[in-house]
C-alpha positions as CSV (number, residue, x, y, z in Angstrom):
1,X,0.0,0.0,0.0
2,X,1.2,3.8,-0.9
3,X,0.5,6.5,1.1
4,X,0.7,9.9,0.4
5,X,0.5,12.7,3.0
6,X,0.3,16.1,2.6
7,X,1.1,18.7,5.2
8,X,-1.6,21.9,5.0
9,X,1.2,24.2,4.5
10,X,1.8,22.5,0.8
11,X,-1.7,21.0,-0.1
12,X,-2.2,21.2,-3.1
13,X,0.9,22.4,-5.3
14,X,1.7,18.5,-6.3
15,X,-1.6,16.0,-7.2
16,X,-1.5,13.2,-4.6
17,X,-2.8,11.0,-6.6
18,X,-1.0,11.3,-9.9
19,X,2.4,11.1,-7.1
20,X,0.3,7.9,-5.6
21,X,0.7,6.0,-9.5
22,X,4.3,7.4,-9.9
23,X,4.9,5.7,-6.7
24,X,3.5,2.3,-7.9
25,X,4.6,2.4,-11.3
26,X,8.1,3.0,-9.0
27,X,7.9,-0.1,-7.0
28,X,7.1,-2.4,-9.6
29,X,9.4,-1.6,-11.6
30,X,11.9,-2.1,-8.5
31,X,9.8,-5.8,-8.3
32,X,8.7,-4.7,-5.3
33,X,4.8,-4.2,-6.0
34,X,3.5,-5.4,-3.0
35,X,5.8,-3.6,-0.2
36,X,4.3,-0.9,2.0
37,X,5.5,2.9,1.3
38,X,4.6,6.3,2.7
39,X,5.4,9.3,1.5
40,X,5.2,13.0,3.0
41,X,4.9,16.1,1.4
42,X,6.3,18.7,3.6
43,X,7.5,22.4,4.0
44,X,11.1,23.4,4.7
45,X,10.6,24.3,8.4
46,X,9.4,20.5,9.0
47,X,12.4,19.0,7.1
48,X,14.9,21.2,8.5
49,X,13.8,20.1,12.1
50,X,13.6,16.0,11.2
51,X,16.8,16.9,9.4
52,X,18.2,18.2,12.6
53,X,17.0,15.8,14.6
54,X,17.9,12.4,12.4
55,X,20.6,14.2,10.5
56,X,22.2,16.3,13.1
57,X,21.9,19.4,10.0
58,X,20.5,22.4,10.7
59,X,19.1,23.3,7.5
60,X,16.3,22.1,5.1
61,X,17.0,19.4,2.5
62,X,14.8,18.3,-0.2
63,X,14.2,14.5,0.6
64,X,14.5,12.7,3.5
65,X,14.5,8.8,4.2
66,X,13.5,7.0,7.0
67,X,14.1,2.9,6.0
68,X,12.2,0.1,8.1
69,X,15.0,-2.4,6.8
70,X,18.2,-1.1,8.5
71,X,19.5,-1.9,11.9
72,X,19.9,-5.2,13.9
73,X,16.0,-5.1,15.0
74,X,14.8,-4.7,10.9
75,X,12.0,-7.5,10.2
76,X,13.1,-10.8,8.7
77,X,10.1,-12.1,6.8
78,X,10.0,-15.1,4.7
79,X,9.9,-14.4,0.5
80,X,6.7,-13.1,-1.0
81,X,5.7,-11.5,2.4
82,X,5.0,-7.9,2.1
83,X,7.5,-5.4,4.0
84,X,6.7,-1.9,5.3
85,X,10.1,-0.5,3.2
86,X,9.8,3.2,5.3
87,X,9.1,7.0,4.8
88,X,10.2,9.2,1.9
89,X,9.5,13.1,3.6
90,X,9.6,15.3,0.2
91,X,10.0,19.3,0.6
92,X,7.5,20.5,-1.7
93,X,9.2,24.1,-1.0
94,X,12.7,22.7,-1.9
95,X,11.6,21.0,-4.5
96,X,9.9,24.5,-5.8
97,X,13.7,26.0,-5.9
98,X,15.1,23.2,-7.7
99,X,12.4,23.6,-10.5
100,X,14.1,26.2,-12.0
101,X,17.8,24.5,-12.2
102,X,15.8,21.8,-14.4
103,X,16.4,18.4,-15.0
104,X,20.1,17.2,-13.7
105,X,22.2,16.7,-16.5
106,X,23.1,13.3,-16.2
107,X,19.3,12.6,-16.1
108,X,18.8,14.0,-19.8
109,X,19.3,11.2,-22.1
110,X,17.2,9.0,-20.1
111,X,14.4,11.5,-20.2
112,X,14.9,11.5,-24.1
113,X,17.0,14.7,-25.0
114,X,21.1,13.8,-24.3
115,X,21.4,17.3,-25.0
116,X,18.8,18.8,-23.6
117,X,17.3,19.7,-20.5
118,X,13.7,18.3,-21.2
119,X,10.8,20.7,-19.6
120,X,11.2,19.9,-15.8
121,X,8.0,20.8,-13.4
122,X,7.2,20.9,-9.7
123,X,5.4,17.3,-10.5
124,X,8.9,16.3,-12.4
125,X,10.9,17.1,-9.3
126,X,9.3,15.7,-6.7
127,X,8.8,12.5,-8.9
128,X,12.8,12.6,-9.1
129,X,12.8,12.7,-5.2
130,X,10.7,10.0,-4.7
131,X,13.0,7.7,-6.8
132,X,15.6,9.1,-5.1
133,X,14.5,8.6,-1.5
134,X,12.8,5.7,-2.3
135,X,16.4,3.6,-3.5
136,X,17.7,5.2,-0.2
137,X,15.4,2.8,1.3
138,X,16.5,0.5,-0.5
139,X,20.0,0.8,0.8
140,X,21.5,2.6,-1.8
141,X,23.7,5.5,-0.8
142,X,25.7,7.6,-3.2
143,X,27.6,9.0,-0.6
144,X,29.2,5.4,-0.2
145,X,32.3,5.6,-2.6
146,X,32.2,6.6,-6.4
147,X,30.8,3.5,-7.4
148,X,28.2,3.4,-4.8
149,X,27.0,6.8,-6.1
150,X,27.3,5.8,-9.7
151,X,25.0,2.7,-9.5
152,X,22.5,4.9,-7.6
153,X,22.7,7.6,-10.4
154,X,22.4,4.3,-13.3
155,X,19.3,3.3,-11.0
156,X,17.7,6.8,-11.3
157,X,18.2,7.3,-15.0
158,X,16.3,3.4,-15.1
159,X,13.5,4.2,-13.0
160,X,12.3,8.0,-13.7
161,X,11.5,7.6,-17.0
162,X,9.2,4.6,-16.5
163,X,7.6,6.2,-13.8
164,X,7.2,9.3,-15.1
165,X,3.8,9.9,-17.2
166,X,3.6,9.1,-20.6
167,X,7.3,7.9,-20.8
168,X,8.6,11.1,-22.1
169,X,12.0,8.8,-23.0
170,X,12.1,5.4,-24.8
171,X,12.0,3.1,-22.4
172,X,14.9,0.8,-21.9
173,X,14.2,-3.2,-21.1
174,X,14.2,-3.8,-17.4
175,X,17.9,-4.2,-15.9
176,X,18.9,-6.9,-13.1
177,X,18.8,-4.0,-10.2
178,X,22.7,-3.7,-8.9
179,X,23.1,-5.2,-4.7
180,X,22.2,-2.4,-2.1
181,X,24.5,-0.5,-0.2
182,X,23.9,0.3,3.1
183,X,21.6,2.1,4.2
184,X,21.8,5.7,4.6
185,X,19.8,9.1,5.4
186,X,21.0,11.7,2.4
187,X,20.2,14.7,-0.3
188,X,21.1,14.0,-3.1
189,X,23.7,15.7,-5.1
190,X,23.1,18.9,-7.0
């Protein structure tokens, strides 16, 4: 099951129910179509405060992760089982600023212009963020080691354009997805 939450303080600036099929169309493409995933949609003073607290920053980020499969006390459930995989907290206010740098540039080929930045949107972003935070709780961290960040970035290229709508890129045949690192609580690279 997906839930989306939207704080009253951004209600309304991204469709929760368009981000609701992004985020299934992103699990089962991860083979993972049946896990449990909750998503926030928050301001910057809430995510400078969990950032703080989890984070030990003292400033806002644009996507937080909160993983239900790290530490020694994670649930161990036999194959087929459904598993709650954690929270992904978005700042729709972040986000906002990030609109107008556009699409990352290693992103642009797999959203079908290599040179290009295609159009990029508030919806675009946050969709980007999800993926993002959602691998994160997956174990994937690219703050690892240069190849633990470049099989994150591979991963995001794979997924966004199948989740996004329409498949603005040609969609490349589903990939064996590379071995989790471990877990971590990060913003991604600008």
């Amino acid at each position: 099951m997906i839930t989306v939450m939207q704080r009253a303080s951004v209600r309304g600036r991204v469709n929760a129910a368009t981000l609701r099929r992004r985020a299934t169309r992103l699990l089962e493409a991860l083979g993972r179509a049946d896990d449990d995933l909750c998503l926030l949609l928050t301001d910057d003073a809430e995510i400078q405060e969990l950032n703080r607290s989890y984070r030990q920053k003292d400033k806002p980020t644009d996507v937080l992760s909160f993983s239900q499969l790290e530490g020694a006390d994670r649930p161990v459930l036999p194959p087929g089982v459904p598993i709650a995989l954690g929270d992904v907290v978005i700042s729709v206010e972040t986000a906002e600023t990030q609109v107008s740098e556009g699409c990352l540039p290693r992103l642009w080929a797999a959203m079908g212009n290599p040179d290009a930045s295609p159009p990029w949107t508030l919806l675009d972003e946050v969709t980007f963020l999800l993926v993002h935070g959602t691998l994160h709780l997956l174990g994937h961290d690219h703050e690892v080691d240069e190849a633990q960040r470049a099989l994150m970035e591979a991963e995001e290229a794979r997924l966004l354009p199948e989740v996004s709508s329409g498949g603005r890129a040609r969609r490349s045949p589903p990939a064996e997805p590379p071995a989790p690192a471990a877990p971590a609580r990060t913003k991604r690279p600008r």
